[in-house]
C-alpha positions in Angstrom: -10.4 15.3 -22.7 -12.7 18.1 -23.9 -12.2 21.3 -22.0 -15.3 23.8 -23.4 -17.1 26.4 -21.2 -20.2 25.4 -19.6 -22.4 26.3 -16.8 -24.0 24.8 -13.5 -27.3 23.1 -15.0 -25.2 21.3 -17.6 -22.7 20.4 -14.7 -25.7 18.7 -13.1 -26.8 17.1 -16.3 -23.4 15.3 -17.0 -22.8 14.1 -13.6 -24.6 12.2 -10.6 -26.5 14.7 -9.5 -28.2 14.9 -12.0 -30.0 11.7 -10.9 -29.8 13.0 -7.0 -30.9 15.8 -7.3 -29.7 19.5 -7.3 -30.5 19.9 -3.2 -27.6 17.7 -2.8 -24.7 20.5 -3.8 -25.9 23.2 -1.3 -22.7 24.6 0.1 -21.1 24.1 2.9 -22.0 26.0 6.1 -18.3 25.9 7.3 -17.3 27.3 3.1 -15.5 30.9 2.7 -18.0 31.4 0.4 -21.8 32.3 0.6 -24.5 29.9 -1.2 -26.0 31.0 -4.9 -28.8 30.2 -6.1 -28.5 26.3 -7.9 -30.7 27.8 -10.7 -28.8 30.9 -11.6 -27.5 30.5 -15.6 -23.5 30.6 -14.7 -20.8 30.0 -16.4 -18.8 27.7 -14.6 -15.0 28.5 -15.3 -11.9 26.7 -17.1 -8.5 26.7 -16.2 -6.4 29.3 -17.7 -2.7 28.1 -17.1 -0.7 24.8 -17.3 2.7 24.5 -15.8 5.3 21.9 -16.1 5.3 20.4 -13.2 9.6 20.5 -12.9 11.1 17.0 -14.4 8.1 14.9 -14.5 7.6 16.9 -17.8 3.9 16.8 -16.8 1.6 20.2 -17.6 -0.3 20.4 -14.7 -3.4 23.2 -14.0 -2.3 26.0 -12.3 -5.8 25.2 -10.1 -5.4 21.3 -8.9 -7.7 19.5 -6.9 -6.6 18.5 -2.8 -8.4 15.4 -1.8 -11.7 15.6 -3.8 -15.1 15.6 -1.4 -17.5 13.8 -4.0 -17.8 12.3 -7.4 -19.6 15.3 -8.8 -17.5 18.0 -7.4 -14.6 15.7 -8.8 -16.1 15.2 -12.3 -16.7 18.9 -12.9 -13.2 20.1 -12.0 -11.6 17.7 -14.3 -14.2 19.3 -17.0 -13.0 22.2 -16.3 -9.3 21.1 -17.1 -8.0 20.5 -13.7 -5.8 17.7 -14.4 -3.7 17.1 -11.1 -5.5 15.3 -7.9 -4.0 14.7 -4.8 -5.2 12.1 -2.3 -3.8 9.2 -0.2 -4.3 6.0 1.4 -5.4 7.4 4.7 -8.1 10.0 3.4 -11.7 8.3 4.3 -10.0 4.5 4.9 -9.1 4.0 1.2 -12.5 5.6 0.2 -10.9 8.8 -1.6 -8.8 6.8 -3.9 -12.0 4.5 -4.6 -14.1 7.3 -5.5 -11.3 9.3 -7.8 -11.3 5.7 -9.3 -14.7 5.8 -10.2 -14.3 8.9 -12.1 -11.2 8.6 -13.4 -12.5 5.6 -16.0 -14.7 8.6 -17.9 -12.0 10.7 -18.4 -8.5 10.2 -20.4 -5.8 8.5 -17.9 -3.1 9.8 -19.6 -4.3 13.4 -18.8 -4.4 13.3 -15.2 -1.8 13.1 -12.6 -2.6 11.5 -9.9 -0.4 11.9 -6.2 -1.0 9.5 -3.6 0.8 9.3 -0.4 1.6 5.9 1.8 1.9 6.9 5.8 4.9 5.3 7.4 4.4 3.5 10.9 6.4 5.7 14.0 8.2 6.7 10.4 9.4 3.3 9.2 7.8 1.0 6.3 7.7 -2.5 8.1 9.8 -4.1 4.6 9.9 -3.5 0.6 7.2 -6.0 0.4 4.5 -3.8 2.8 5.3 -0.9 0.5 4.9 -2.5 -2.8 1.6 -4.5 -1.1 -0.1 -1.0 0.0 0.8 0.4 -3.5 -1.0 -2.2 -5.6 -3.8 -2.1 -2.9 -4.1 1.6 -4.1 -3.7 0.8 -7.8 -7.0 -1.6 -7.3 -9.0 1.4 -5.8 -7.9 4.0 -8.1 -8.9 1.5 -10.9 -5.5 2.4 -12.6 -2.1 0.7 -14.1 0.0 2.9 -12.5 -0.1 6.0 -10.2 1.9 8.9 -11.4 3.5 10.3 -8.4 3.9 7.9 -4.9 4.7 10.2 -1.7 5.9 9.3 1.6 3.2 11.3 4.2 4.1 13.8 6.4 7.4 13.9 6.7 8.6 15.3 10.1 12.5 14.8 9.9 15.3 14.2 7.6 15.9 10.9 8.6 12.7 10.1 7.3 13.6 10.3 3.7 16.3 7.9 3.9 13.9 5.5 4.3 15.5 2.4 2.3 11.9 0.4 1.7 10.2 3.1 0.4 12.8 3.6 -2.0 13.7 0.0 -3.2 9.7 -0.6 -3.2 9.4 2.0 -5.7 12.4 1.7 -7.8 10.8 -1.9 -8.6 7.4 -0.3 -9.3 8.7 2.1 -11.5 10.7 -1.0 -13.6 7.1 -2.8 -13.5 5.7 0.8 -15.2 3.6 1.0 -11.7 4.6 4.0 -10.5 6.4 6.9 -12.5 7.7 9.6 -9.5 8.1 9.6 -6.1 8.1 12.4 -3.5 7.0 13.7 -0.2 4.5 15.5 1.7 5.8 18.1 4.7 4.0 20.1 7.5 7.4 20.6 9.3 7.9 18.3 12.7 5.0 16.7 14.3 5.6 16.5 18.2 8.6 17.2 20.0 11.2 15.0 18.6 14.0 17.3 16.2 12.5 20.5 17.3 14.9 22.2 15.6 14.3 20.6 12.1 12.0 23.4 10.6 10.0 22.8 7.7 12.1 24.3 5.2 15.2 22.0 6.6 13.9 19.0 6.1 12.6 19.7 2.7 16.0 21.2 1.7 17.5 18.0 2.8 14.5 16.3 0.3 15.7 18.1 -2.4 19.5 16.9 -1.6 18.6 13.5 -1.4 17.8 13.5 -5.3 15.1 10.8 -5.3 12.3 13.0 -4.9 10.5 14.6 -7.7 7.5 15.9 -6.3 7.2 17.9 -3.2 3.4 18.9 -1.4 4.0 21.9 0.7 2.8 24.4 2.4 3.4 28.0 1.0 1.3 31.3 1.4 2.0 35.2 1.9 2.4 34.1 5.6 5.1 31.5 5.2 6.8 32.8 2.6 10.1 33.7 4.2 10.3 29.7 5.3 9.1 28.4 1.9 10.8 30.6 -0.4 14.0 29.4 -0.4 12.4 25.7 -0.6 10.6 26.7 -4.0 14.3 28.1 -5.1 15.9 25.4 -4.8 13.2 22.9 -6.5 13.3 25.1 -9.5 17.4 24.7 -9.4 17.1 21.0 -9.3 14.0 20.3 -11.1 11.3 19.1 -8.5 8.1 19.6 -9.1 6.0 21.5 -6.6 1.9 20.6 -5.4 0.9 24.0 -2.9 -1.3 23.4 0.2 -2.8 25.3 2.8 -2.3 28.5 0.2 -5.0 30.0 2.5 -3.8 31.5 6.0 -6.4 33.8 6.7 -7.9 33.1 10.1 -11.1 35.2 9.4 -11.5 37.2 12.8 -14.7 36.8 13.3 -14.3 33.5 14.7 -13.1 35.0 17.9 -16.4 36.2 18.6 -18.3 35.1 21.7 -15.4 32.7 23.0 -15.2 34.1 26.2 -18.6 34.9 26.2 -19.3 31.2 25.9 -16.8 30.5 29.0 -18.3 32.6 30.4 -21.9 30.9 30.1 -20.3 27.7 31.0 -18.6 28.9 34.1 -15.2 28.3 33.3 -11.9 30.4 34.7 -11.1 32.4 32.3 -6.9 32.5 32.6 -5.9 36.7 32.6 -3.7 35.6 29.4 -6.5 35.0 27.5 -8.4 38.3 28.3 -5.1 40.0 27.3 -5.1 38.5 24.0 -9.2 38.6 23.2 -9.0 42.3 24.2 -6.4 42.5 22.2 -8.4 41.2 19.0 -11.4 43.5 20.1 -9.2 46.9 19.9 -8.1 44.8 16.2 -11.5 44.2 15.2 -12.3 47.7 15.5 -9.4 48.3 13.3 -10.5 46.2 10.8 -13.5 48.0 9.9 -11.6 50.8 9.0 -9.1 48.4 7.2 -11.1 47.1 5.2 -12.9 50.1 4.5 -9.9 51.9 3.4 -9.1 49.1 0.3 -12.4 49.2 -0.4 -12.7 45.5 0.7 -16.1 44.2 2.3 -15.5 41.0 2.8 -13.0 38.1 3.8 -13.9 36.5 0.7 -11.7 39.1 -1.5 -8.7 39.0 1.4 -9.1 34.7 0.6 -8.9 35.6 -2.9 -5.8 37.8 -2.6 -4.2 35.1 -0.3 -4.7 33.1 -3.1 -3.3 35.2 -6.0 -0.1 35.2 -4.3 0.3 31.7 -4.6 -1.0 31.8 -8.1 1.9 34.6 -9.2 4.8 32.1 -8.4 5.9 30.6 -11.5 7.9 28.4 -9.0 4.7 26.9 -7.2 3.3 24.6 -10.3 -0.3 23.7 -8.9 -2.0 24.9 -5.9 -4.2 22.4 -4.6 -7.6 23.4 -3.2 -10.2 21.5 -1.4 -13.0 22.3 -3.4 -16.2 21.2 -1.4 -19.1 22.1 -3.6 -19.8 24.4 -7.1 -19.4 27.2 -4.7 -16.3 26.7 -4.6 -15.7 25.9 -8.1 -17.4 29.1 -9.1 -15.1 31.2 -7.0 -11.7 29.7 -6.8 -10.9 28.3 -10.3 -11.8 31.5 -12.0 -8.9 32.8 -10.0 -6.6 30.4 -12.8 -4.3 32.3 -15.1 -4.7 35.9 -13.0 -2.3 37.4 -11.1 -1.6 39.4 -7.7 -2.7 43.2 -8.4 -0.5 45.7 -6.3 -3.7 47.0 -4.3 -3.9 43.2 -3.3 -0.5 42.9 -2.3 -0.4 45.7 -0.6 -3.7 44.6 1.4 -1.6 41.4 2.1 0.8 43.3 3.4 -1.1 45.2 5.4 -3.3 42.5 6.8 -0.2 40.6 7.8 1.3 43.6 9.7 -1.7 43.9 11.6 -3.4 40.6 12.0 -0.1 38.1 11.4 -0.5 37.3 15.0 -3.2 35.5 14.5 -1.6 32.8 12.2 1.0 30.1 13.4 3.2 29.5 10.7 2.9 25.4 9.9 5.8 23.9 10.0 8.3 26.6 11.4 8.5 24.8 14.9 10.9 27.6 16.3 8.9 28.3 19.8 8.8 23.9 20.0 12.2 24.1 21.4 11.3 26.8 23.9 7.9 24.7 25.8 9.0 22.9 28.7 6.2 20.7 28.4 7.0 19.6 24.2 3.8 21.2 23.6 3.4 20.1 19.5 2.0 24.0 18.4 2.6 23.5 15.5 0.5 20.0 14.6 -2.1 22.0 17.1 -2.5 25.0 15.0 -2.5 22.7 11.6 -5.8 20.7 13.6 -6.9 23.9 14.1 -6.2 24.9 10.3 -8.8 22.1 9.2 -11.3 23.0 12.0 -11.6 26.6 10.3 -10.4 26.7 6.9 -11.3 23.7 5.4 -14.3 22.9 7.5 -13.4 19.5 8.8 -14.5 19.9 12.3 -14.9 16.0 13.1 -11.7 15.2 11.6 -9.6 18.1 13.4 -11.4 16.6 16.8 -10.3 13.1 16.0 -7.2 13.8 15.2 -6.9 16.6 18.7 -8.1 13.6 20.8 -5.5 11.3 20.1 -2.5 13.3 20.9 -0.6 11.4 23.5 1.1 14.9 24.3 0.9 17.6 26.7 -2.5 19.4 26.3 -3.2 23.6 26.4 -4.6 23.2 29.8 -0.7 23.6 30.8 -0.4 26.5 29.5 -2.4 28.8 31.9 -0.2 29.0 34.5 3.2 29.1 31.6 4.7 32.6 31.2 4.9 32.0 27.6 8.1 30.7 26.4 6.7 30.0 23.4 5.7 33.8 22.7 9.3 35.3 23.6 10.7 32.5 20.8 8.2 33.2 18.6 9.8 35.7 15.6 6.6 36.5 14.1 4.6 37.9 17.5 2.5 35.0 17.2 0.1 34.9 19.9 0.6 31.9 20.4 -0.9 31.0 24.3 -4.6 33.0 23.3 -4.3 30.5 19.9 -3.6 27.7 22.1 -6.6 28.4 24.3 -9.1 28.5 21.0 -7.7 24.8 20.1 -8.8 24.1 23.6 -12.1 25.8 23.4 -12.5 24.1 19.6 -11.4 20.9 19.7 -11.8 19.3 23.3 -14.8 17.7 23.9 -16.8 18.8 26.8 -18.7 16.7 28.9 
């Protein structure tokens, strides 16, 4: 595959938009970064770096794609020399592996890895056969022989990686040359059940097992004390590792106007959330000066920063992004190759110490032991993550409304167990509220 420089109007030429029609790539309203102008002469950029992703042997972009959005966005990464996508059978019904298929017969097979995960059923595979069945059903869509890494999905606890069918299922696709590596995908436990079981400990016990090749995880300059030692022992043993949700930064602006839209609705506001929006007023103000001082005027250099960190870890091999549109393209994959500057780490620093308790750190589950009510915080404030961060408002509500658990409306009249257990000074109760205030639907 031929990876030259080019810009955005021979992107257009060489895909399908050319035929639809530049209006169709505006960026997103919900994307870090602001819109350019479709006719501006840019260079779009290549990737820099290529890591071997641990004993598949495979060198991956140290830029990889997360579950591609459209055909065109897809095709222009890969131009770019991305060469690692990740998707699964769940994303869009099936649809996400259809349309990676589509593009994947222009391009050279044997230069992209493709991961692909297979959800488990209350965390069981119902026989070898349904695995091997839903594995060939993905082969069809990606229009592929064989699928280079098979995950199991969201791993909550470490009984799930003993699962025996996934593992004979793939041992006999390997032999058949149908799949090459297996791994699994972590956010750290789900509801309730195993509270203890923190992210990091289940994907320790991964690495034990031996089987897995290829982990997806979650790693950033929030989480790193949880993740660290995961990447440690992955390099030890070989495992390759696939890095998501490398962007914590809960811009504060979004707080803006919550109460004041409770406010127009009528609604109580509880005294604990007052406390903790007054709270990020008095920050706010502090953030002007913050930002000022590093010379910073937007959140878009803080994402880019966030992102840097990731990016210096020899130990994390890709970091997949959800690139949405060229945007995108434009500003993240020129970040490839660099590194984090001290000024940046510093600001990291900095912005942790001050704003860190605006971010819930996925997957470290310690204040689910603490709720009387099982409140899952931690799948909350992931649906929250994809409300904000990656823009997928409709899915984050979907996925909010069928939670057979306890809701945040319990939490008004809660001291806050979950805030004393907390070791990071997470507001957690006022982050509870805006998942509420997000993700509920109102009458």
């Amino acid at each position: 595959m031929k990876k030259s420089q080019t810009n955005r109007r021979n992107f257009l030429k060489n895909t399908t938009l050319g035929i639809m029609g530049a209006g169709m790539i505006s960026a997103s309203k919900f994307s870090a970064y602001p819109k350019q102008d479709e006719d501006e002469h840019q260079e779009m950029p290549v990737v820099k770096e290529y890591r071997t992703l641990g004993r598949t042997g495979f060198k991956v972009s140290d830029i990889s794609s997360g579950s591609p959005r459209s055909e065109a966005v897809l095709r222009a990464l890969l131009q770019s020399g991305v060469n690692f996508i990740d998707t699964g059978e769940a994303y869009d019904n099936g649809n996400n592996e259809v349309m990676i298929g589509k593009v994947l017969k222009d391009f050279d097979r044997n230069g992209i890895f493709i991961n692909s995960k297979l959800y488990s059923e209350e965390k069981k595979f119902n026989g070898t056969e349904d695995v091997l069945n839903r594995v060939r059903k993905a082969l069809e869509r990606l229009q592929t022989d064989y699928i280079d890494c098979v995950q199991i999905h969201e791993v909550t606890k470490t009984d799930d990686l003993k699962e025996e069918n996934f593992h004979a299922a793939m041992e006999q696709l390997k032999a058949e040359g149908r799949v090459r590596f297996t791994g699994v995908s972590c956010h750290g436990s789900a509801h309730f059940a195993d509270p203890e079981e923190t992210i990091d400990k289940v994907l320790l016990a991964a690495v034990n097992d031996g089987r897995f090749d290829v982990f997806l995880m979650t790693y950033n300059f929030m989480n790193a004390p949880l993740a660290d030692p995961v990447l440690e022992a992955c390099e030890k043993k070989g495992i390759g590792t696939a890095i998501m949700k490398s962007n914590p930064v809960m811009i504060y602006e979004i707080l803006d106007g919550y109460v004041k839209r409770m406010e127009e609705r009528g609604d109580t506001i509880p005294d604990y959330y007052k406390t903790f929006h007054d709270k990020y007023l008095r920050q706010n103000e502090y953030a002007k000066d913050f930002f000022s001082n590093y010379h910073y005027k937007s959140s878009e250099e803080l994402i880019e920063a966030a992102q840097l960190f990731v990016l210096s870890n020899p130990k994390a091999h890709t970091t997949c992004i959800d690139f949405r549109n060229f945007t995108d393209i434009e500003n993240l994959l020129k970040l490839s190759g660099r590194k984090l500057e001290s000024s940046q780490a510093i600001l990291l620093d900095h912005y942790k110490e001050k704003f860190g308790y605006l971010n819930c750190r996925i997957g470290c589950n310690i204040c689910a032991g603490a709720c009387p009510y099982f409140m899952p915080v931690s799948t909350l404030m992931r649906y929250q993550y994809y409300f904000h961060i990656k823009g997928d408002q409709k899915y984050a509500m979907e996925l909010y409304q069928k939670l057979g658990h306890a809701r945040p409306d319990v939490c008004q009249t809660c001291p806050g167990y979950c805030e004393d257990a907390c070791p990071f000074g997470v507001a957690v109760k006022g982050l509870l509220a805006m998942v509420k205030e997000d993700l509920e639907l109102k009458a």
